[in-house]
N, C-alpha and C positions, 0 to 999 in steps of 0.2 A: 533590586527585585528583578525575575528572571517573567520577561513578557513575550518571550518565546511560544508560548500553548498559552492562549487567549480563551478563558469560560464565560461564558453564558450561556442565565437559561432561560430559556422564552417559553414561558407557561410550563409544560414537564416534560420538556426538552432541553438536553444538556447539549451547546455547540463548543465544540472543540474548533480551532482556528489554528493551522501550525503559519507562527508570524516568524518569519524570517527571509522577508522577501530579499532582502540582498544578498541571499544564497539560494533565492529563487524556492525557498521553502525546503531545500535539500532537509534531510533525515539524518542527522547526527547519532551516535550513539546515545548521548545525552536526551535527544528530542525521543527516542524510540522510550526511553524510561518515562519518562514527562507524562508520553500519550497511553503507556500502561498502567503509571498511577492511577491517572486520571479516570480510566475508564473500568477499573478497580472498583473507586470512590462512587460512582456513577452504577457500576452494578450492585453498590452497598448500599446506594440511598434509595427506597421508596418512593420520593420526592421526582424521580428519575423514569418515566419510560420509555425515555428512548435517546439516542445521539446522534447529531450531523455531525460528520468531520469534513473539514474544509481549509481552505488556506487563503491568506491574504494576500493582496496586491494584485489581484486578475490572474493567482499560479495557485494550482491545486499545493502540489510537488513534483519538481523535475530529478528527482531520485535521490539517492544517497550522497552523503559528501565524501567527494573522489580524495579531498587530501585528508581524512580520517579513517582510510582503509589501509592502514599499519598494522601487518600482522606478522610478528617474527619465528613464529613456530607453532604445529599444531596445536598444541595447548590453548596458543592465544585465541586459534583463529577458531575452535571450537567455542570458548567460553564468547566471543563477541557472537557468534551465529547464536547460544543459545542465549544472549537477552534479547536478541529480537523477536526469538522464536515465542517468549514469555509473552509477548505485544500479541503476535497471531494467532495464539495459543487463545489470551483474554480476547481480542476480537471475533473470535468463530466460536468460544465456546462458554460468552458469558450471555447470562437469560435477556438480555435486554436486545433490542435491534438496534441496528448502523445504518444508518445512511449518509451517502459520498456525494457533496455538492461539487464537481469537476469546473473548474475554470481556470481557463489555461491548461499549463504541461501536467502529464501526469504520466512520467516516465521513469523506468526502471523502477525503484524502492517505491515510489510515488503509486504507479501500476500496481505493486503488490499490497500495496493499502487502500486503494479502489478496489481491488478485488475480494479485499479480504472482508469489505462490507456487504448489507446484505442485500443493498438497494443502492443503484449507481444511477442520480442523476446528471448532468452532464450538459453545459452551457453548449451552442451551435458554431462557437471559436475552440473548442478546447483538444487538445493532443493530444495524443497518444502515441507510448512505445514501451517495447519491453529491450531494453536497451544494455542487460547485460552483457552481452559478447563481448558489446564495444571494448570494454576493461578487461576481457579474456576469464571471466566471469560465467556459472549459469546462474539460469531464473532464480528468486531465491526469497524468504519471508512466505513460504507458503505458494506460491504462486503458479507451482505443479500441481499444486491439489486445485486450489481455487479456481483457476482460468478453466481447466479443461471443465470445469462442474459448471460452467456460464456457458462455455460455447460449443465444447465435445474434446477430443483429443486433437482428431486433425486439424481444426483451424487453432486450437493451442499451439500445435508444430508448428504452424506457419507464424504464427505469431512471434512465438519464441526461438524458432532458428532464426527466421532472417532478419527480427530485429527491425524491420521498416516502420515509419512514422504513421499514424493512422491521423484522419482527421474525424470530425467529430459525427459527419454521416456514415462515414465507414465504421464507426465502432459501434454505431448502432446496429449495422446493420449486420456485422461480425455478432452480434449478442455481449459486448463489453460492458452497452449502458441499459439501461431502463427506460430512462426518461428523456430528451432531448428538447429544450429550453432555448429560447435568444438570450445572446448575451449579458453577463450582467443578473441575470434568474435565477441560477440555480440554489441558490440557497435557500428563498423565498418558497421554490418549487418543494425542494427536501423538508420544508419545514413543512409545508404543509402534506407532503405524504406521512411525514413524523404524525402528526393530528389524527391521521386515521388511524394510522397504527395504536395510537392512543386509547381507540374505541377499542380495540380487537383484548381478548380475555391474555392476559400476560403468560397464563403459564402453558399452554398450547406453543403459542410462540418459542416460548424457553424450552420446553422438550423438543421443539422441531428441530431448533436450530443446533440440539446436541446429536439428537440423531444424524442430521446431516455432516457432523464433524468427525464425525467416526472415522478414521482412518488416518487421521491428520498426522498424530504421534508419531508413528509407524515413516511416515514419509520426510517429517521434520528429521527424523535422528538419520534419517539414511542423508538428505540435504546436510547436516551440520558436516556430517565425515567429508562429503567430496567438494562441500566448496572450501572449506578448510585448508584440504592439498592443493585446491586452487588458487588461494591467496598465496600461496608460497612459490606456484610457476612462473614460469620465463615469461610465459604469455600476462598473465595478468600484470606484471612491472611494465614488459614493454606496452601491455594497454593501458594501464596511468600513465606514461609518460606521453603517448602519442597524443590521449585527450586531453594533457595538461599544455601539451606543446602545440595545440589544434592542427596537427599534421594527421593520416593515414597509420592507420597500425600495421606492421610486418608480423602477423602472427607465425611461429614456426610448428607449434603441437608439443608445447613441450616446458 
């Protein structure tokens, strides 16, 4: 039995849990299916209004897994861009609302699934980055649409070019979280803003949240094309290997 994506549900709340701590909750292609099923199922049931997504063992998720980014030619690397895209697609533009209980990392793929919800609370340990480059990679899962719509454009740029580590008063203070909790909280905290949420009329919420997704389409398909050619550059092999070797990457642009 696959106990990877952990449900329950606490009154009419469905909690998602990505359980893979000893890959620190990374995002497999497998797990990006898992959490679209899921939240599929979750936008079909009644039973259902609303989600916290979170992760086990004190890690939200520390981004995607570095040794599952095998792509050998455009084709591939399109078709893996668009099942993720299916995941962000359902989390921005199914009627039901998200909330993101952060504890611990929540970097690269991790980040674009905190962003991608629609309430971000966030333990007073927990980290933050958008840690593409590192792999010679851009932002990606939505996360040019998503981030700038939280904080603006500019502090997106800064965000997303330099790649630097945030801690958890700075991404408050960035506009990344909502909510900011001690340690160990934030679940508790999500669940109970899920509660209010619960009062509020359902179908208001479901048209807001598609209004606000308008444009998404349009940005995904332009993301599918360029990081596709970037799974295939010089730069993104010698960023796997640098992160895998924990040495400095020698980017050349190319």
């Amino acid at each position: 039995m696959d106990n990877s994506l952990l449900k329950e549900m606490r009154g009419r709340t469905l909690i998602l849990s990505i359980n893979v701590p000893e890959r620190r909750n990374s995002v497999s292609p497998a797990m990006r299916g898992l959490l679209y099923e899921a939240l599929v199922q979750a936008d079909e049931d009644p039973q259902v209004r609303s989600v916290v997504l979170t992760g086990v063992g004190g890690v939200f998720c520390a981004g995607g897994d570095i040794t599952d980014m095998n792509v050998s030619d455009l084709s591939s690397g399109r078709a893996r861009m668009r099942r993720s895209h299916r995941l962000i697609r359902q989390m921005l533009g199914m009627g039901k609302p998200i909330i993101c209980a952060v504890e611990g990392w929540a970097a690269g793929a991790g980040l674009s699934l905190a962003m991608a919800c629609d309430s971000v609370v966030s333990s007073d340990r927990a980290r933050f980055a958008a840690s593409f480059g590192q792999v010679g990679l851009m932002a990606d899962m939505g996360l040019l649409f998503t981030l700038p719509q939280r904080v603006g454009i500019g502090r997106a740029k800064q965000i997303i070019f330099y790649g630097e580590k945030w801690n958890a008063a700075d991404a408050e203070r960035l506009g990344l979280i909502d909510h900011l909790v001690a340690e160990g909280q934030a679940l508790e905290f999500a669940l109970g803003r899920a509660q209010v949420l619960e009062r509020q009329a359902p179908l208001p919420l479901a048209l807001s949240k598609a209004v606000l997704a308008q444009g998404l389409d349009a940005l995904l398909e332009r993301e599918c094309e360029l990081q596709s050619q970037l799974f295939l550059s010089a730069d993104h092999a010698e960023g796997k290997a640098a992160f895998i070797s924990k040495r400095p990457a020698q980017f050349k642009g190319a």
